[in-house]
C-alpha positions as CSV (number, residue, x, y, z in Angstrom):
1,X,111.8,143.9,188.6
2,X,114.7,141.5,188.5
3,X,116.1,140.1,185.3
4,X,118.1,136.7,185.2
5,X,119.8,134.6,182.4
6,X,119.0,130.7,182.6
7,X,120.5,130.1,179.4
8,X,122.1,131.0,176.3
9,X,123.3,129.7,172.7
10,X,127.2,130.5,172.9
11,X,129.1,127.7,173.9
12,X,131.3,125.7,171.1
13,X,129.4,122.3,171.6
14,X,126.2,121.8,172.8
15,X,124.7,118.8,174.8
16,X,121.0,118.0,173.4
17,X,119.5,116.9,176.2
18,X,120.5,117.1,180.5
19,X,123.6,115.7,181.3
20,X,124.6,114.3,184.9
21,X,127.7,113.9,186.7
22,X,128.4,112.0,189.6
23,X,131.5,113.4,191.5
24,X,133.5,111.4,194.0
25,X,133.6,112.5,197.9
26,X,135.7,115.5,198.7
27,X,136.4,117.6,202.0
28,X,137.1,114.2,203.9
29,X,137.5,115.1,207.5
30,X,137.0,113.1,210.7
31,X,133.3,113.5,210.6
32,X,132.5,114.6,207.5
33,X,132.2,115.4,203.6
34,X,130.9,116.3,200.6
35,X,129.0,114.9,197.4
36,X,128.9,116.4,194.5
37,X,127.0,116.1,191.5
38,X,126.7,118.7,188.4
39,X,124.2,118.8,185.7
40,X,124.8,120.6,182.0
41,X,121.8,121.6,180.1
42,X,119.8,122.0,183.0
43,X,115.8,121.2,182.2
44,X,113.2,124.3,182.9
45,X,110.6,124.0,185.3
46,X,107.5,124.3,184.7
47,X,108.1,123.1,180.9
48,X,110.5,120.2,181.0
49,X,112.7,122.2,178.4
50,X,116.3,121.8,178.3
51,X,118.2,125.2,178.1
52,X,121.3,125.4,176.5
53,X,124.2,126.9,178.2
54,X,122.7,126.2,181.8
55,X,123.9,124.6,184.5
56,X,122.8,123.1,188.1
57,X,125.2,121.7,191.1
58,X,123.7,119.7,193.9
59,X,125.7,119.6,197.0
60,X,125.4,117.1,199.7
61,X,127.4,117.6,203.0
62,X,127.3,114.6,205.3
63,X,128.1,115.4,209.0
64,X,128.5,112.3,211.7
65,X,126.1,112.1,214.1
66,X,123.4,114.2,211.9
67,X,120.4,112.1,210.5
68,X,120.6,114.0,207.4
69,X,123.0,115.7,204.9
70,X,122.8,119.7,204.5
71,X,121.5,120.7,200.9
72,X,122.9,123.2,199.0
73,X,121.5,123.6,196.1
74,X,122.4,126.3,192.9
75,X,121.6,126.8,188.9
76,X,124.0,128.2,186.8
77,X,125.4,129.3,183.2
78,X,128.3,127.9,181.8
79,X,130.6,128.5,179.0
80,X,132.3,125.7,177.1
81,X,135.4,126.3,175.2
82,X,136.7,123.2,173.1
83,X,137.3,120.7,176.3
84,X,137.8,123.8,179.1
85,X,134.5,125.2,180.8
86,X,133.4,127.3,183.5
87,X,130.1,127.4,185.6
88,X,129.3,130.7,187.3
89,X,126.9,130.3,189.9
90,X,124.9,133.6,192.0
91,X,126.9,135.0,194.3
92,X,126.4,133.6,197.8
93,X,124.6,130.3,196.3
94,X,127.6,128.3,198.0
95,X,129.7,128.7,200.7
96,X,132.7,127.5,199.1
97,X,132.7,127.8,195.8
98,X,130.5,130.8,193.0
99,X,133.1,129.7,190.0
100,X,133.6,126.2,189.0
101,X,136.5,125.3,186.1
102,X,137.2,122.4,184.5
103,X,137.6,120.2,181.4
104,X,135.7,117.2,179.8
105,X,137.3,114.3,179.1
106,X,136.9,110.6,177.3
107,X,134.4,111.9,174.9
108,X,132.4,114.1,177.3
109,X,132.2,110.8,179.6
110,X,134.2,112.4,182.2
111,X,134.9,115.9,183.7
112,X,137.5,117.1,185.9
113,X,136.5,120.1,188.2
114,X,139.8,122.1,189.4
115,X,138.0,123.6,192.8
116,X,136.9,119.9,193.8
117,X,139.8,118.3,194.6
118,X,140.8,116.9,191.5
119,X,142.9,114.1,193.0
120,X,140.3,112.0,194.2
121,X,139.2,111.5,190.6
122,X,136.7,113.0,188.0
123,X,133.3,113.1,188.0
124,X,131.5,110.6,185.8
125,X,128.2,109.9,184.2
């Protein structure tokens, strides 16, 4: 028997419902890169219910020459801490990245994730 957290009731501010984020295009190379987007307060299958604390990151990389973009896919739990957070996905989930740090900005509008190249500008709603 396996146990797993999907959520808990310990950050310092709480969304009430899903948020989305839509992140700019990072890894650029000659023929290829990534989309990113990251969800807070993640809704449960099979009961629509959003749980507190959790997360979910959808990764799109887009390769030239390939029809479609390879899917990577992972649910999390995060901690917030005034603006600063952290998402900690299973190990192995991604082949880049298991931690994600960051902080929210303009009223929650906006967040800026440290391991996604930051430079190319934050992720936004």
């Amino acid at each position: 028997m396996t146990c797993v957290a999907i959520g808990h009731r310990e950050n310092t501010s709480e969304f009430g419902t899903t948020v989305h984020y839509d992140c700019p295009n990072i890894n650029i190379q000659a023929v290829s890169f990534d989309d990113n987007a990251i969800e807070f307060v993640h809704r449960a299958v099979p009961y629509n219910l959003a749980v507190p604390g959790s997360a979910f990151r959808a990764r799109d990389r887009y390769i030239s020459g390939n029809p479609s973009a390879l899917l990577a896919r992972g649910y999390g739990l995060y901690r917030r801490a005034g603006d600063d957070f952290y998402i900690v996905f299973l190990s192995g989930t991604f082949d880049d990245h298991d931690v994600l740090s960051g902080r929210f900005k303009n009223g929650d509008l906006q967040i800026s994730i440290d391991q996604l190249e930051p430079g190319r500008g934050d992720c936004s709603v």
